[in-house]
C-alpha positions in Angstrom: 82.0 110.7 35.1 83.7 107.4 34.0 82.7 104.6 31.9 80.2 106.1 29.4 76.3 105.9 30.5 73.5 107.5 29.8 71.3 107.8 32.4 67.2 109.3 32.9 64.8 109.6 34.6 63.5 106.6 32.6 66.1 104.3 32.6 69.8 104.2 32.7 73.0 102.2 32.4 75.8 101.6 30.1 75.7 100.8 26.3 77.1 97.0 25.5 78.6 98.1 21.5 82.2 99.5 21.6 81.4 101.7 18.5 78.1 102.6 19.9 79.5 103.8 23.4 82.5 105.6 21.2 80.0 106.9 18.9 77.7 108.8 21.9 80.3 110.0 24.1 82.2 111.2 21.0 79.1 113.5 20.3 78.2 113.8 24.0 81.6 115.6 24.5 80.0 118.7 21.7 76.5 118.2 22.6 74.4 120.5 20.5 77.1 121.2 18.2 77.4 119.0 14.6 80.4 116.8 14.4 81.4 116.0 11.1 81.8 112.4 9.5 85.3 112.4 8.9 86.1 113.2 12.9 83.7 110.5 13.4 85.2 108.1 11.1 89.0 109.2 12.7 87.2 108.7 16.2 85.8 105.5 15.5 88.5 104.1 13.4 91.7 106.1 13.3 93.6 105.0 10.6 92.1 102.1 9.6 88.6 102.6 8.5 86.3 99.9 7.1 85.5 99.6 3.7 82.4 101.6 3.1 83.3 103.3 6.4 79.5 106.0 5.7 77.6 103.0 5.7 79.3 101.6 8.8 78.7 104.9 10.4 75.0 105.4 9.8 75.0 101.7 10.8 76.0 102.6 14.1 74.4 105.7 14.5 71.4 104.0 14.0 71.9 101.7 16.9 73.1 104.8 18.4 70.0 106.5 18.0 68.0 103.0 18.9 69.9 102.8 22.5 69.3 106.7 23.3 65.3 106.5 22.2 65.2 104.0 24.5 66.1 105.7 27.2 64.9 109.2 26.3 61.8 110.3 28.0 59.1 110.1 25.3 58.6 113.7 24.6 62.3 113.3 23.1 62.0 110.0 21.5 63.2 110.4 18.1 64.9 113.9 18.4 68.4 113.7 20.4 70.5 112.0 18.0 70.1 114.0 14.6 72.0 113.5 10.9 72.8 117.4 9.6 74.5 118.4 6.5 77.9 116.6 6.9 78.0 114.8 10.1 75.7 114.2 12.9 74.2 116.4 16.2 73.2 115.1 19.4 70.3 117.9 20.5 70.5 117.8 24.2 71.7 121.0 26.4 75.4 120.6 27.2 74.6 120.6 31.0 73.1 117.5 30.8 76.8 116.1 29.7 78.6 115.0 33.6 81.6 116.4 31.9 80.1 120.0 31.3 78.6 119.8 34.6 81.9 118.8 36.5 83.5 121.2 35.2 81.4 124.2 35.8 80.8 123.4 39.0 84.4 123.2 40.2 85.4 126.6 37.4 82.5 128.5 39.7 84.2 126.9 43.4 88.0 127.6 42.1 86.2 131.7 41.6 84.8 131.5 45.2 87.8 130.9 46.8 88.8 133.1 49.0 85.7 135.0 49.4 83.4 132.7 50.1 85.4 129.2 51.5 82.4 127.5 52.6 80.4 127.6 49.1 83.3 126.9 47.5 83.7 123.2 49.4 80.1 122.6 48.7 80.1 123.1 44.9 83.7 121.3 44.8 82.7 118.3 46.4 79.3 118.0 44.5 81.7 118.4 41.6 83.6 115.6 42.6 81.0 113.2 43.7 80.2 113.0 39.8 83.4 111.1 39.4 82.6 106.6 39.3 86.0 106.5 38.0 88.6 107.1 35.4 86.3 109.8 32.7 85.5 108.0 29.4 87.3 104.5 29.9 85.6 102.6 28.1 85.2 105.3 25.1 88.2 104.0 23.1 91.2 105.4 22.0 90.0 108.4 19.4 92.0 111.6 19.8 88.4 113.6 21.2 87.8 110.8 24.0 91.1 110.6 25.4 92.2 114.9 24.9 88.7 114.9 26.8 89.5 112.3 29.3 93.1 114.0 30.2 91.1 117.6 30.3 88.9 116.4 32.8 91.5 114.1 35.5 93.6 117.1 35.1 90.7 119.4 36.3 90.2 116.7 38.5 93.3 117.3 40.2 92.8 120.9 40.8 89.7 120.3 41.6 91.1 118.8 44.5 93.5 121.0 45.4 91.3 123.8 45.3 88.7 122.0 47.7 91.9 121.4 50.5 92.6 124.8 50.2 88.9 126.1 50.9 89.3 123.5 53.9 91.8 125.1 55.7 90.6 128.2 55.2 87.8 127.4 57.2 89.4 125.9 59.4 88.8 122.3 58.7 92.8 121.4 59.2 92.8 118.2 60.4 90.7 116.7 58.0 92.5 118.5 55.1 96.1 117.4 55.9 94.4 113.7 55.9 93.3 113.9 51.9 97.2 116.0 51.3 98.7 113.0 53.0 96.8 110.2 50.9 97.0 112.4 47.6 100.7 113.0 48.1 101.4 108.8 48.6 98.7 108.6 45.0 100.5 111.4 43.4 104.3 111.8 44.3 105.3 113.9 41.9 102.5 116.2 41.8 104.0 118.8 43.6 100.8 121.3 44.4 99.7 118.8 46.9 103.1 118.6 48.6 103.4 122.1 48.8 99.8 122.5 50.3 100.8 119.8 52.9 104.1 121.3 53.7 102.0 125.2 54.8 98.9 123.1 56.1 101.7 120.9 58.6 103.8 124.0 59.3 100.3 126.4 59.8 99.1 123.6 62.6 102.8 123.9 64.3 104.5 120.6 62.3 107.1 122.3 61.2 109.5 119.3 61.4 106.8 117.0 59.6 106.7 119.7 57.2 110.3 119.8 56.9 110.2 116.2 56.2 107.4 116.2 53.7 109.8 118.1 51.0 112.5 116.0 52.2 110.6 112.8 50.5 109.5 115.0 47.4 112.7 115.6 46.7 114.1 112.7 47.1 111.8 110.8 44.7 111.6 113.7 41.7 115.5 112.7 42.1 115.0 109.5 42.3 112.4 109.0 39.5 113.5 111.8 36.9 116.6 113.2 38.4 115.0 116.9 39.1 115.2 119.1 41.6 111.5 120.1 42.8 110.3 123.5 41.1 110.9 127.4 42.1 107.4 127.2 44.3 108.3 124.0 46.3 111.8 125.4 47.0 110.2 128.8 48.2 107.8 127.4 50.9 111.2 124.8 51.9 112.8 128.5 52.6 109.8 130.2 54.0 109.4 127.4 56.2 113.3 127.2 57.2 112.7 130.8 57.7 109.5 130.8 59.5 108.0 133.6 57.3 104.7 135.7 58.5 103.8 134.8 54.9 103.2 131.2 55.3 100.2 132.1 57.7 98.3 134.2 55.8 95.2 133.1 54.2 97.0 134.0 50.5 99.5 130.8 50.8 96.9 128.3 50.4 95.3 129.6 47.3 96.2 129.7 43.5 95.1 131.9 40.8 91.8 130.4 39.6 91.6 129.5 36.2 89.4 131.7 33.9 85.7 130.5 34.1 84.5 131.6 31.2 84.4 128.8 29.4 83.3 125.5 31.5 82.1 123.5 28.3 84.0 120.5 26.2 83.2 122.3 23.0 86.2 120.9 21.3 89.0 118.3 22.1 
């Protein structure tokens, strides 16, 4: 995860053509699923294609497929990158993708949670570690590249919240209310992390800090978009005024998982 690579046992590293790059990670994101030429040409180009925009396209596919031979291990030399009946394949299993793999890993961590706490920080944070920066930088500005790219910080995001709340459910406070504190100065108006701040202060006996934590919140979503924070925030501010037996129950620092069923980038 971030700029585009491809990477072997064989050799590795980025790909030095802007087409090329957008080219592979454009059929990376559907690996071992055809993408036709005309989403490649709108990927590649948008609006303003090239004159003779096929030729341009096999052009590049063929430095493409040059670049990924290269660095293919030799029983695949010559088979990944494939031209099919209207557009062109790239034969590899989808798990090979970091994307695909990111985000199965934290789909089956988000499923763990609460029963198994422990698991579920191990498979988030090996998740995670896939992340060298912003997902698909350097792939351009095609529609597939950046939908992809928002899908995956996104899941990012939850990623992380998920992995703070498996923390403090096994008891790994201290630490946990460290990353809410940094991601809450990153992220302001994010307000899943204030909210799992606020519980994890108020669950460790900071009930003024916590107090003061949706104080700031508040004050900046006013500030910056003149809102008031959402149903959820205002509830735990009440609970927390209140000091309700709810807010020390295991089910305050959880979320419904999303469905993980699907943990592929079949389409953007």
């Amino acid at each position: 995860m971030g700029p585009v690579s491809i990477d072997t046992s064989h050799s590795g590293g980025g790909i030095r053509a802007g087409k090329v790059r957008t080219l592979v990670a454009t059929l990376a994101i559907d690996a071992g699923r055809a993408v036709s030429l005309a989403d490649l040409v709108d990927e590649l180009w948008g609006a303003t294609p090239p004159d003779n925009v096929l030729n341009a396209l096999q052009a590049h596919a063929a430095r493409a497929r040059k670049v990924l031979n290269e660095r293919a291990c030799p029983e695949r030399a010559g088979g990944i990158l494939r031209s099919v009946l209207g557009g062109y394949l790239l034969e590899i299993d989808p798990q090979c993708v970091d994307g695909n793999r990111f985000l199965r890993l934290v789909s089956q961590g988000a499923a763990l949670l609460p029963a198994d706490p422990t698991r579920a920080v191990e498979l988030l944070e090996t998740g995670l570690r896939l992340w060298r920066g912003p997902a698909l930088i350097d792939a351009g500005e095609g529609r597939r590249c950046r939908g992809a790219a928002a899908l995956f910080e996104e899941r990012r995001l939850t990623a992380l919240e998920d992995l703070i709340s498996a923390m403090f459910l096994r008891g790994g406070e201290a630490q946990a209310i460290a990353m809410l504190q940094q991601l809450v100065a990153q992220y302001p108006l994010r307000e899943r992390f204030c909210e799992l701040l606020m519980v994890g202060l108020y669950r460790v006996g900071r009930q003024g800090d916590a107090l003061e934590s949706y104080r700031l919140a508040r004050k900046r979503l006013d500030d910056e978009l003149g809102v008031q924070p959402g149903a959820l925030l205002r509830r735990r501010h009440a609970e927390i005024l209140a000091q309700d037996p709810v807010l020390k129950v295991p089910s305050a620092l959880w979320r419904e998982p999303y469905a993980p069923a699907d943990t592929s980038l079949l389409s953007a």
